[in-house]
C-alpha positions in Angstrom: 57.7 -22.8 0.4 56.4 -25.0 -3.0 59.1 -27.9 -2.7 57.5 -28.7 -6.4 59.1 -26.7 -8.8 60.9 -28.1 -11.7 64.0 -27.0 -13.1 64.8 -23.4 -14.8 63.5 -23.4 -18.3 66.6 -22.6 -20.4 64.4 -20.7 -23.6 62.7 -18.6 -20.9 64.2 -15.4 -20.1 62.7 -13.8 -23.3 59.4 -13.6 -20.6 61.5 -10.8 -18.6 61.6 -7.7 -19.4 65.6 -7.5 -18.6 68.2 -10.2 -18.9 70.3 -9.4 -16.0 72.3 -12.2 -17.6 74.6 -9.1 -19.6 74.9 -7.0 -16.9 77.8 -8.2 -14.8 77.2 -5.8 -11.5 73.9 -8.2 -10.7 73.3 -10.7 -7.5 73.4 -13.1 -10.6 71.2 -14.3 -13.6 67.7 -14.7 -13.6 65.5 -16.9 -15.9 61.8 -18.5 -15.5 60.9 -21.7 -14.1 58.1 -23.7 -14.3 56.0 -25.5 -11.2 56.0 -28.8 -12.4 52.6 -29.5 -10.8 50.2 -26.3 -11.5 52.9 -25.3 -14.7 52.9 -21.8 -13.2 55.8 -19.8 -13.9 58.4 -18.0 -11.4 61.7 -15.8 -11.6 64.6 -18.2 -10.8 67.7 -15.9 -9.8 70.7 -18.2 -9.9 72.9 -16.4 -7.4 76.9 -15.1 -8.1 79.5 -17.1 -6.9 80.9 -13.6 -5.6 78.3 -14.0 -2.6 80.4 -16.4 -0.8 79.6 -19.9 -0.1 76.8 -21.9 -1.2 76.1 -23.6 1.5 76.1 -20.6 3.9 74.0 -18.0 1.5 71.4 -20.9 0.9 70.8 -20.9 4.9 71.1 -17.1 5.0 68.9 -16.4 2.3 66.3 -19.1 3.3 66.3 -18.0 6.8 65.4 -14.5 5.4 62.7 -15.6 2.6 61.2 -17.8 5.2 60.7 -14.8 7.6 59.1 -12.2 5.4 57.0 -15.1 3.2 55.3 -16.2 6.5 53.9 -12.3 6.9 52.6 -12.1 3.1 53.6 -8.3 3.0 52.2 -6.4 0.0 54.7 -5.3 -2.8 56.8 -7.7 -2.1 57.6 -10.8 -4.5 57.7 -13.9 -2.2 60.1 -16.6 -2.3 58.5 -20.1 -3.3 62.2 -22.2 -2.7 65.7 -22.1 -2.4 67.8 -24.5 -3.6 70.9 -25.9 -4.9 71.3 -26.0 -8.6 72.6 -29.7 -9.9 74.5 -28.3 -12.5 77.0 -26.2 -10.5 76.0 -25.8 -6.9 75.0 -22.7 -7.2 72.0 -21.1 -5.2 68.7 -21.1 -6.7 66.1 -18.3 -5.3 62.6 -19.3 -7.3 60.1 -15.9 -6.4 56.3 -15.4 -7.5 56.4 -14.0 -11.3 56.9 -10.0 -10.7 54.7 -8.4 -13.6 55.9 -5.5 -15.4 59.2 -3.9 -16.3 62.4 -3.6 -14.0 63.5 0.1 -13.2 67.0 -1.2 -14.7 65.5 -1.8 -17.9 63.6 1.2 -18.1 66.5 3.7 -17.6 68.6 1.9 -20.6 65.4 2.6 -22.5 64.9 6.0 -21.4 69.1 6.9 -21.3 69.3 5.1 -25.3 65.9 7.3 -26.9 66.7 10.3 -24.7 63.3 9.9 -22.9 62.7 13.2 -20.5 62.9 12.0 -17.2 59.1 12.3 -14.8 59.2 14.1 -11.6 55.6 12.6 -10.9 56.6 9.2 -12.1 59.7 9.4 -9.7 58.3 10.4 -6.6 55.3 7.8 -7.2 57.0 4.9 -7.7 59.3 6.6 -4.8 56.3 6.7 -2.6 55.1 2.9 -3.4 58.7 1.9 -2.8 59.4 3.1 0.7 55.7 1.7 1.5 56.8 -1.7 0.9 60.0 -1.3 2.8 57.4 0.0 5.8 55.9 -3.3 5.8 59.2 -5.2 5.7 61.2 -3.6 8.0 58.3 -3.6 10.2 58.2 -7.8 10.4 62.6 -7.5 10.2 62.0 -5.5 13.7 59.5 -7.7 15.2 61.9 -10.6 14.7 64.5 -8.5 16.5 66.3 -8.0 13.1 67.3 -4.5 12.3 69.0 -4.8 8.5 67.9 -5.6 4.9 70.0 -3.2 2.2 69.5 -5.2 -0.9 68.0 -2.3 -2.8 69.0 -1.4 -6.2 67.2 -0.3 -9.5 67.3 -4.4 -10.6 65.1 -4.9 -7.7 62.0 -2.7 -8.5 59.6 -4.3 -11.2 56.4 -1.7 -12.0 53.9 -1.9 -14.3 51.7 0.4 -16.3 48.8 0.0 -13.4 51.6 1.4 -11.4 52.0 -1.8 -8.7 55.5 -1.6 -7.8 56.9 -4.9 -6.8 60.2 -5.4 -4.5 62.0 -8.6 -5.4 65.1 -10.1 -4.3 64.5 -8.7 -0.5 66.5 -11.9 1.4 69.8 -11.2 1.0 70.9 -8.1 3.4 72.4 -10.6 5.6 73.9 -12.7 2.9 75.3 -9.2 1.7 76.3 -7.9 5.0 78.2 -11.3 5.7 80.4 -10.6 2.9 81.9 -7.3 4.9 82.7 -5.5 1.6 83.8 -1.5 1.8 80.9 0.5 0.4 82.7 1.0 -3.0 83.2 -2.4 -3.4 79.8 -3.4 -2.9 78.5 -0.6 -5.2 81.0 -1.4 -8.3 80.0 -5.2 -8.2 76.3 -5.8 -7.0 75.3 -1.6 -7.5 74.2 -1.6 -4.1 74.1 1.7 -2.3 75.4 1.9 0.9 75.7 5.2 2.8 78.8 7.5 2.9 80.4 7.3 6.5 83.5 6.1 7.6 84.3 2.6 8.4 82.5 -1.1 7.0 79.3 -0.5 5.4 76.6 -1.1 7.6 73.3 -3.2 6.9 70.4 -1.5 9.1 67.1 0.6 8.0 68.6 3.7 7.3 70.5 1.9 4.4 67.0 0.7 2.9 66.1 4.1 2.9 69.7 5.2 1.1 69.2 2.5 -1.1 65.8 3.7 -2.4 66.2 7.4 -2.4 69.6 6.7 -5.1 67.1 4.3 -7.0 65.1 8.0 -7.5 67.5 9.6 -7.9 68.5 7.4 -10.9 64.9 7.9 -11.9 65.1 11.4 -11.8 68.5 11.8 -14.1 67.0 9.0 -16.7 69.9 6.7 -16.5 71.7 4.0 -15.2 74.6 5.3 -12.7 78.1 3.7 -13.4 80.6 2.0 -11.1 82.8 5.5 -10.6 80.2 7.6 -9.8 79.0 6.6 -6.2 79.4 7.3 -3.6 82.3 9.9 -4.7 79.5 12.1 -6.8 76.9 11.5 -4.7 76.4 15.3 -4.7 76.8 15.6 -7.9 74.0 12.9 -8.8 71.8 14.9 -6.1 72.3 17.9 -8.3 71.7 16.3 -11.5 68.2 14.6 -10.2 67.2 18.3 -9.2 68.1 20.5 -12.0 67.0 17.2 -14.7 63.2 17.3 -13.0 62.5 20.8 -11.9 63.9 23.3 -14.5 60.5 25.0 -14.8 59.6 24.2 -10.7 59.6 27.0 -8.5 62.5 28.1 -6.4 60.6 26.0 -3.2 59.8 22.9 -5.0 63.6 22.2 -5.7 64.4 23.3 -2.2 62.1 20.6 -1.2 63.3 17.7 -3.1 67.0 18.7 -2.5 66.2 19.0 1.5 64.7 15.3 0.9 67.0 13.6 -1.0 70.2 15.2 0.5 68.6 13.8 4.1 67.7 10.1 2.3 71.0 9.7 0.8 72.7 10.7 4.3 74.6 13.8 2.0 73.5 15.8 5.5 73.5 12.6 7.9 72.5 14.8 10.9 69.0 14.3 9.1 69.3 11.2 7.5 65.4 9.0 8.2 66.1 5.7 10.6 63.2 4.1 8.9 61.5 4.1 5.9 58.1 5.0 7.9 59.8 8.3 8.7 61.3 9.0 4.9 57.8 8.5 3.5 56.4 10.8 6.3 58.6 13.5 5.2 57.9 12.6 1.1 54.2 13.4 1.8 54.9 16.4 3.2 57.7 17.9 0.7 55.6 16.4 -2.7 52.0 16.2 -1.5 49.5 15.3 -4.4 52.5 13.8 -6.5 53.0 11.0 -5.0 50.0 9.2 -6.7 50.2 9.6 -10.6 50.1 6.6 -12.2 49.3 8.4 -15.3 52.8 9.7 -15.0 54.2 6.4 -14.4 52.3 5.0 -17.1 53.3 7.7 -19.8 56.8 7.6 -18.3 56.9 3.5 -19.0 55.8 4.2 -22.5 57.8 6.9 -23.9 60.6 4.6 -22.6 59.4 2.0 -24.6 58.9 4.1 -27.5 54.6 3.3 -27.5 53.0 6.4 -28.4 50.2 7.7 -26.2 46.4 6.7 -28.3 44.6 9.4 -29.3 42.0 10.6 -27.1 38.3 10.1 -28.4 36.6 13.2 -29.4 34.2 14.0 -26.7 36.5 12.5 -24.0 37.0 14.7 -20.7 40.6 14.1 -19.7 40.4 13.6 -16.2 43.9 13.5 -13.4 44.8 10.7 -11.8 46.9 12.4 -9.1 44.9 11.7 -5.9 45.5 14.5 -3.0 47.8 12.9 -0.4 46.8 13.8 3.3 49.7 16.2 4.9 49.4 14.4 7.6 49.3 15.8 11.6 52.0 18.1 12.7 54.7 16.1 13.7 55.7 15.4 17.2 59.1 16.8 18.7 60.2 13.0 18.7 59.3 12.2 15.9 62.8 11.8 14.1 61.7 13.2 11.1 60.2 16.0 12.5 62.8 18.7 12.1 63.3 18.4 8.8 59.5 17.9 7.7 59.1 21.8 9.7 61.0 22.9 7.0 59.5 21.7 4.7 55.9 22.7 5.7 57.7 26.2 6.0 58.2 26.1 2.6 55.0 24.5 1.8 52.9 27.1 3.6 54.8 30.1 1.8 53.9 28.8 -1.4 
């Protein structure tokens, strides 16, 4: 990690796209710092008080930024330090600039102009996001580690190219220390843990919660507030569905609904225990979806209210979705492999 960074730039936060700094159900508040030796900037989080003690968050969250930094994992936002702030010993996390607009930002711009909400655009940046947590939960398990759950629609940055980035990935433990009820955890950090009895548990099926309510928030074009999970969890399932697929046929809602009821752990018989398995099934229920980035692109720009350029007169418009490969049949242990046979049964009586 840089040990030469200088101190958060106070006039900086205009440079994000969101200012967590207004939205009290955050880790914390970011701004931008500045290296003081190259003068390149990064996204300083100055972590909530609410996480517990300094001292023992900076050693839990430095343990875990240290782990996944060392394996370079694409789509994730390193960690360059962590550190004590001067002013009020608070924790610093300083990560690699992510470029683009965070997901939390977006849906106040999509909810406030009334923006129609992107099936593509969902189940792309869906798709990109559970490939990132592929790579990371494959280093957490080689270092005998088997939680993260620090997933929420403030954590996902994407940009027009359609890169998704995954910031502010170190602090399941940190989190999971805290031993919070799931509604409590939800109404002050909006982090989705899955409905079961007993503590909230920080493992990989939660990563895989966590990102399937980040579509679904996608999907209904807004930001979900502190009542409404994980007691209208249905209810959000429903709303995803019927906001996306009013003119789908009657087997492409089946599909999604099978998926997301499954990733949210609504039916936790078939709830994914990695997010290798949850993007296994993705390809199979959404197929050639799962790549539009002209979707996400058009998707980021009606939110922003930039209207599409006018195509040039003898321009062939051309689609950016790229088939996905179905992928083999899947294997009788394969613990996804129930639920993606149904829905290749319903992809093979299209």
């Amino acid at each position: 990690m840089n040990s030469q960074v200088s101190q958060p730039l106070p006039d900086a936060g205009a440079a994000n796209a969101y200012d967590p700094s207004a939205e009290p159900a955050g880790l914390g508040v970011r701004t931008v710092g500045s290296d003081s030796l190259t003068g390149e900037l990064h996204d300083v989080l100055r972590l909530t008080s609410d996480l517990g003690r300094p001292a023992i968050v900076e050693m839990l969250v430095r343990e875990r930024a240290t782990l996944f930094s060392r394996a370079q994992l694409p789509g994730l936002s390193d960690v360059v330090r962590v550190q004590r702030a001067s002013s009020d010993g608070r924790v610093d996390v300083w990560s690699r600039r992510a470029e683009g607009f965070r997901l939390s930002a977006v849906l106040e711009w999509t909810e406030a102009r009334g923006v129609a909400s992107s099936l593509d655009a969902a189940l792309t940046i869906g798709h990109r996001l559970l490939a990132a947590l592929e790579s990371l939960q494959s280093v957490d398990s080689a270092s005998g580690a088997s939680g993260h759950g620090a997933i929420a629609v403030d954590q996902v940055v994407v940009d027009e190219a359609g890169k998704l980035t995954l910031t502010d990935h170190a602090f399941g433990t940190a989190l999971a220390s805290l031993q919070w009820p799931r509604e409590r955890l939800w109404r002050r950090f909006r982090i989705a843990m899955p409905p079961a009895a007993g503590l909230a548990r920080f493992d990989h099926r939660v990563d895989v919660t966590q990102a399937a309510v980040v579509m679904c928030a996608i999907l209904t074009g807004r930001l979900f507030k502190a009542d409404e999970y994980p007691r209208q969890l249905e209810a959000l399932v429903a709303e995803a569905v019927r906001r996306t697929c009013g003119g789908a046929s009657r087997e492409e809602r089946q599909r999604l609904t099978v998926w997301l009821r499954a990733a949210t752990e609504l039916e936790a018989r078939n709830a994914f225990p990695s997010a290798a398995a949850a993007r296994y099934a993705l390809c199979h229920a959404a197929g050639a979806r799962l790549e539009n980035t002209d979707a996400v692109r058009r998707w980021l720009r009606d939110a922003r209210g930039i209207p599409e350029p006018e195509p040039a007169a003898n321009e062939v418009a051309a689609s950016s979705a790229a088939p996905v490969a179905m992928g083999e049949t899947p294997r009788a242990s394969d613990p996804a492999a129930p639920l993606v046979s149904r829905l290749r049964h319903w992809i093979s009586a299209k």
